[in-house]
N, C-alpha and C positions, 0 to 999 in steps of 0.2 A: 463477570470476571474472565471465563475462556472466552466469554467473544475480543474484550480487547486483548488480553495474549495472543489468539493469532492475528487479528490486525496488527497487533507490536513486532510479530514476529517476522508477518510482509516487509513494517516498514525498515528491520535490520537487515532486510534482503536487500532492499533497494539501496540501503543510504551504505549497506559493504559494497556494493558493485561501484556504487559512486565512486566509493572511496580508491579501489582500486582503478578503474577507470579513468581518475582525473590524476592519479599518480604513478601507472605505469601502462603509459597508453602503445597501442601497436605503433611502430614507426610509421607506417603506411598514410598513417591517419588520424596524425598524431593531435592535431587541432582539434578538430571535430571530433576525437573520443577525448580528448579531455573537455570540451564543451559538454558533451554527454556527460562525463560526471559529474562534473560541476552542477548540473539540472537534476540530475538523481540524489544528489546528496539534498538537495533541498525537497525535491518531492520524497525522499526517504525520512528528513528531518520533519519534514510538517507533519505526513502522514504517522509518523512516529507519536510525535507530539500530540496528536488530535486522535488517537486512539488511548495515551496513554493519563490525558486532563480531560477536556470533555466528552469523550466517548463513556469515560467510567463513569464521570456526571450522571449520564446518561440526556445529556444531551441531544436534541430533536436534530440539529442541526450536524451533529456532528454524526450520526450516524448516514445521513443522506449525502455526506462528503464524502463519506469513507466507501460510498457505490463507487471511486473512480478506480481502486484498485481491482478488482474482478472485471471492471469493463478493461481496461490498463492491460492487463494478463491477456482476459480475451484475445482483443486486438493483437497483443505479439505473438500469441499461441496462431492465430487465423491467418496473419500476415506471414508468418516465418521470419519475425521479428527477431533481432540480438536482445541479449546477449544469450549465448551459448547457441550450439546447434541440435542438440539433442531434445530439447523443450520441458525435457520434464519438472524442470523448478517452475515451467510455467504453468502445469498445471497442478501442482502443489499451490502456491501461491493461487490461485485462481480457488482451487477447494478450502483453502484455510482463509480465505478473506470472507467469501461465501458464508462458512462456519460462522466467521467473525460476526458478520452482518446478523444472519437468519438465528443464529440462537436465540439473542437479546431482541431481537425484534420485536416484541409483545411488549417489554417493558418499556418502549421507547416511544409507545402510542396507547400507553392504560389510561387512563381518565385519572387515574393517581399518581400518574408523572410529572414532579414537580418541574421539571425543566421543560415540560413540552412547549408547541407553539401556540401562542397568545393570542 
């Protein structure tokens, strides 16, 4: 249960930036950051979703999906990636997905996992 709350709560991070991003973009760059949202909102909406249906499953699959968000963070936290300049939602997000992942862990590979892999 906390692990998908903070994966759900990554994917409200992602699919608000979208949101703002694909509807009040900087002039400069105005295309390309609503391109950016428009792909956030969707990697906000899946990751959303697949934390909040079969992650709670407890789906074999869906926890090995939900690694893209901590590597995701990584990458923008190492790169000096947008959005913002400060970083530090990116290493929120980077600890709360981690959280997400590592708690439930155990129950997502017990030999009494009904949904594992086959």
């Amino acid at each position: 249960m906390i692990g998908s709350v903070c994966l759900a709560v990554v994917g409200v991070g992602i699919l608000a930036f979208g949101v703002v991003a694909a509807t009040v973009p900087v002039a400069a760059d105005e295309p390309l950051m609503r391109a950016d949202g428009l792909a956030s909102l969707g990697v906000g909406l899946f990751g959303l979703l697949i934390a909040v249906v079969p992650f709670r499953r407890r789906e074999r699959w869906a926890w090995l999906a939900l690694w893209f968000y901590p590597v995701f963070w990584s990458v923008h936290l190492v790169g000096g990636l947008p959005p913002g300049k400060d970083h530090v939602h990116q290493v929120v997000f980077i600890v709360l997905s981690l959280v997400g992942l590592l708690l439930p862990a155990r129950a997502f590979f017990s030999s009494a996992s009904p949904t594992g892999a086959r």
